[in-house]
ChimeraX commands (.cxc) that place a marker at each C-alpha (Angstrom):
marker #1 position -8.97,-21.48,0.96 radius 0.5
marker #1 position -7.87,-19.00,-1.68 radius 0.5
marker #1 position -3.81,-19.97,-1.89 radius 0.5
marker #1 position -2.85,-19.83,-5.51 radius 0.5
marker #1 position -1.76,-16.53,-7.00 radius 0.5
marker #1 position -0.41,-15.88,-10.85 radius 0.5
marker #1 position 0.57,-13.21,-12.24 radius 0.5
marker #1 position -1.30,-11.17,-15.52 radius 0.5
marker #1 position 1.54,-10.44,-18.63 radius 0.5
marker #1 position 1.04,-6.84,-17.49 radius 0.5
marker #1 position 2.28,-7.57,-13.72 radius 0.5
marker #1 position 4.94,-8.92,-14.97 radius 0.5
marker #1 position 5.91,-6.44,-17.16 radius 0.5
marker #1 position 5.63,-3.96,-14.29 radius 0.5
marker #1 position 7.44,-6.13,-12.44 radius 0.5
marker #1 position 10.67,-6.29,-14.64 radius 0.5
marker #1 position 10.57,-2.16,-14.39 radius 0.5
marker #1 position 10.44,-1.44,-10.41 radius 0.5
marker #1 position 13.39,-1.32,-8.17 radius 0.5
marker #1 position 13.99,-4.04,-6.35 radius 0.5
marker #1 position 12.25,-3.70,-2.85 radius 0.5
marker #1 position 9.10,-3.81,-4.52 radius 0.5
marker #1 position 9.56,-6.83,-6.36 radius 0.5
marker #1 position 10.82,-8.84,-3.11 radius 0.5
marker #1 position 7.86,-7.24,-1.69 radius 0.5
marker #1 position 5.05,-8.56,-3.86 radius 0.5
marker #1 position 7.08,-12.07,-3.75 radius 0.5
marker #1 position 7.01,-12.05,0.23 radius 0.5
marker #1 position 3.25,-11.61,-0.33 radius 0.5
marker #1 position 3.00,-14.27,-2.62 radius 0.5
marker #1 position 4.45,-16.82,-0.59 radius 0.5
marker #1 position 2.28,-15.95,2.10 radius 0.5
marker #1 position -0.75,-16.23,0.54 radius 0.5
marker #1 position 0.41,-19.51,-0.54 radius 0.5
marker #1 position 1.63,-20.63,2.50 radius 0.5
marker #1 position -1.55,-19.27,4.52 radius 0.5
marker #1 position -4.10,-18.53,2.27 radius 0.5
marker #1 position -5.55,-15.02,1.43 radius 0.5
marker #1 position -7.97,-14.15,3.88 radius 0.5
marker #1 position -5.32,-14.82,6.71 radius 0.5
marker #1 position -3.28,-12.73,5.05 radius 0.5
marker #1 position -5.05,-9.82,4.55 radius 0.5
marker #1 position -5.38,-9.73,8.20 radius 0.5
marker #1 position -1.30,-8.24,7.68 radius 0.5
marker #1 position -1.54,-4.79,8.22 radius 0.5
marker #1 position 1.97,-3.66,6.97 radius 0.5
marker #1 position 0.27,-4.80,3.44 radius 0.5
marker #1 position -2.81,-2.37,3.63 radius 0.5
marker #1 position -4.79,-4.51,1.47 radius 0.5
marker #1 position -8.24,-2.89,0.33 radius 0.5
marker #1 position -11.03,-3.04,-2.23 radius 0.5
marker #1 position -10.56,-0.37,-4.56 radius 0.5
marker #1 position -13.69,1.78,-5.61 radius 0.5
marker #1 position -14.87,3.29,-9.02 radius 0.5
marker #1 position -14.04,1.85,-11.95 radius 0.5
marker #1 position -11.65,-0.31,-10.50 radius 0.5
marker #1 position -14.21,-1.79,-7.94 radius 0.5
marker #1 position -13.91,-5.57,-9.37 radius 0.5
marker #1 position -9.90,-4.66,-7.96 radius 0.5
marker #1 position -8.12,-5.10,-4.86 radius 0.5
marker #1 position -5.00,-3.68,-4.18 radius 0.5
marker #1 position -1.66,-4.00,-2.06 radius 0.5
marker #1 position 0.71,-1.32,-0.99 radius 0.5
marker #1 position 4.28,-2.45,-1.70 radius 0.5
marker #1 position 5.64,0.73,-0.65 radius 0.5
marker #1 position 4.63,4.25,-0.33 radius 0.5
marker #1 position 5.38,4.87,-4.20 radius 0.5
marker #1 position 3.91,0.97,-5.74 radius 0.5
marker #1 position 0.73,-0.78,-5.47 radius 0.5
marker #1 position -0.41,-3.79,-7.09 radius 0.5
marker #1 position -3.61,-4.76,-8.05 radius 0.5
marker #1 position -5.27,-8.00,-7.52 radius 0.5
marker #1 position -8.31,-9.58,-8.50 radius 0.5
marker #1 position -9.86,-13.06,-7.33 radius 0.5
marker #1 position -10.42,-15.91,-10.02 radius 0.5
marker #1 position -12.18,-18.89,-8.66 radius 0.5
marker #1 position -9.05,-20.74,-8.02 radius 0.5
marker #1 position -6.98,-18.11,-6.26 radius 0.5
marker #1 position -5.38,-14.28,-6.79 radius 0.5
marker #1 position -4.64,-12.68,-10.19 radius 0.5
marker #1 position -2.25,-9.60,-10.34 radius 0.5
marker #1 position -3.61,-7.69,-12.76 radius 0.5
marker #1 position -0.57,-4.94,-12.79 radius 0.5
marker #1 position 1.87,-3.27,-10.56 radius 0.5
marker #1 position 1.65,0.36,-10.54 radius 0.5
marker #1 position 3.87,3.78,-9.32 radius 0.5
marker #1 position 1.43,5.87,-7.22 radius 0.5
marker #1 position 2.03,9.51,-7.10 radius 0.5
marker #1 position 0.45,11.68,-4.92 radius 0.5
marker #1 position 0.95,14.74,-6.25 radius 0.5
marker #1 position -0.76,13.75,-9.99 radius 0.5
marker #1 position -4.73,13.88,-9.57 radius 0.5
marker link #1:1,2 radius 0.2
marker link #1:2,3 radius 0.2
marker link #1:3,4 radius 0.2
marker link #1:4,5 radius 0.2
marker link #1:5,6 radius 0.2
marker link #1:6,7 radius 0.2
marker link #1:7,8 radius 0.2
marker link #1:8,9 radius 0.2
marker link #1:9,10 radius 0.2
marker link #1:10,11 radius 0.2
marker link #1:11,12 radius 0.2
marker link #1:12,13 radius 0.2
marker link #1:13,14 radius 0.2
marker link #1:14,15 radius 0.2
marker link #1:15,16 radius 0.2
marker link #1:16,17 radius 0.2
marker link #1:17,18 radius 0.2
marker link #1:18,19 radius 0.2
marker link #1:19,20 radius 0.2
marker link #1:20,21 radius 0.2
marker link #1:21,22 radius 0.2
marker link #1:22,23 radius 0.2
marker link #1:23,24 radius 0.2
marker link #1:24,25 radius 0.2
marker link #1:25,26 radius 0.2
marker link #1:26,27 radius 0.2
marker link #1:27,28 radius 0.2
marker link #1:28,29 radius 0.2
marker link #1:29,30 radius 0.2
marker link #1:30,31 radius 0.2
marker link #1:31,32 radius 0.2
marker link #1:32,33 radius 0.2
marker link #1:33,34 radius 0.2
marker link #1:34,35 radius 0.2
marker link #1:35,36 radius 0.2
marker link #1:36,37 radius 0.2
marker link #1:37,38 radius 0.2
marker link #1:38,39 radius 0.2
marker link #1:39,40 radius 0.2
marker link #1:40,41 radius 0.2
marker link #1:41,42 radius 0.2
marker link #1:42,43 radius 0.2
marker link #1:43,44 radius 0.2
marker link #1:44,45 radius 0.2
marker link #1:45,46 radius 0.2
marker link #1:46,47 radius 0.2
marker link #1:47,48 radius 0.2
marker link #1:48,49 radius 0.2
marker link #1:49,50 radius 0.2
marker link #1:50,51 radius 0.2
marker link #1:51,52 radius 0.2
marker link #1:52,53 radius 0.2
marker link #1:53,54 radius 0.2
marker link #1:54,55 radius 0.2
marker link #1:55,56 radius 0.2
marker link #1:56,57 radius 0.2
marker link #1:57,58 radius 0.2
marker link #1:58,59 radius 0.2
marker link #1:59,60 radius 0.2
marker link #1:60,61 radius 0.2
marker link #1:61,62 radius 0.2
marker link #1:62,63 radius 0.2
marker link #1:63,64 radius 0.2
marker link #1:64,65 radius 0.2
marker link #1:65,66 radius 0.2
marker link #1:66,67 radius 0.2
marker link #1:67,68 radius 0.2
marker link #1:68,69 radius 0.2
marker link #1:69,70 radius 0.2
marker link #1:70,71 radius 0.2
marker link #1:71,72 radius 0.2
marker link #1:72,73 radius 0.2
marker link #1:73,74 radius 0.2
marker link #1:74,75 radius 0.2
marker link #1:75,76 radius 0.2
marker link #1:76,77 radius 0.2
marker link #1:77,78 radius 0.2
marker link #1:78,79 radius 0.2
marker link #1:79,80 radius 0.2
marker link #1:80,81 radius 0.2
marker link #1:81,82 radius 0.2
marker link #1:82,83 radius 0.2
marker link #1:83,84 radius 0.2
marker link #1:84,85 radius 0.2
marker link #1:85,86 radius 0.2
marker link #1:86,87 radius 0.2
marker link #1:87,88 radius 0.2
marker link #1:88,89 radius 0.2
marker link #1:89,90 radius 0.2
marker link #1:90,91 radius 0.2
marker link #1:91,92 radius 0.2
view
């Protein structure tokens, strides 16, 4: 079981820069992947977790609102944040 997450310099950096919301967010999700383990909780819909595609296909990534997603990757030991991002829809 997959429980142990950490958290890249970047994601925290990105962290320190969001509002709030997001921040308590990505900690909820945290503490359930440590409490239940990863594949139960990507199961959570609300979290819209999903492999990512393209260069960023070694990625996974969490919505922690409409605007912020975070990407993850898996180590052998558990879940690496790689970086927290703004998403905007309206940039291609």
């Amino acid at each position: 079981m997959l429980n142990r997450v950490v958290l890249s310099r970047q994601a925290q950096k990105d962290l320190a820069t969001v509002p709030k919301h997001v921040a308590v967010k990505l900690q909820d999700w945290v503490e359930d992947v440590e409490d239940r383990g990863l594949e139960e909780v990507r199961k959570i819909p609300g979290y819209h977790d999903e492999p990512l595609k393209g260069a960023l296909k070694r990625l996974r990534s969490i919505r922690l609102s409409k605007s912020y997603r975070a990407y993850y990757r898996i180590v052998k030991d558990g879940v690496e944040f790689v970086r927290v991002e703004r998403i905007n829809k309206h940039v291609y």
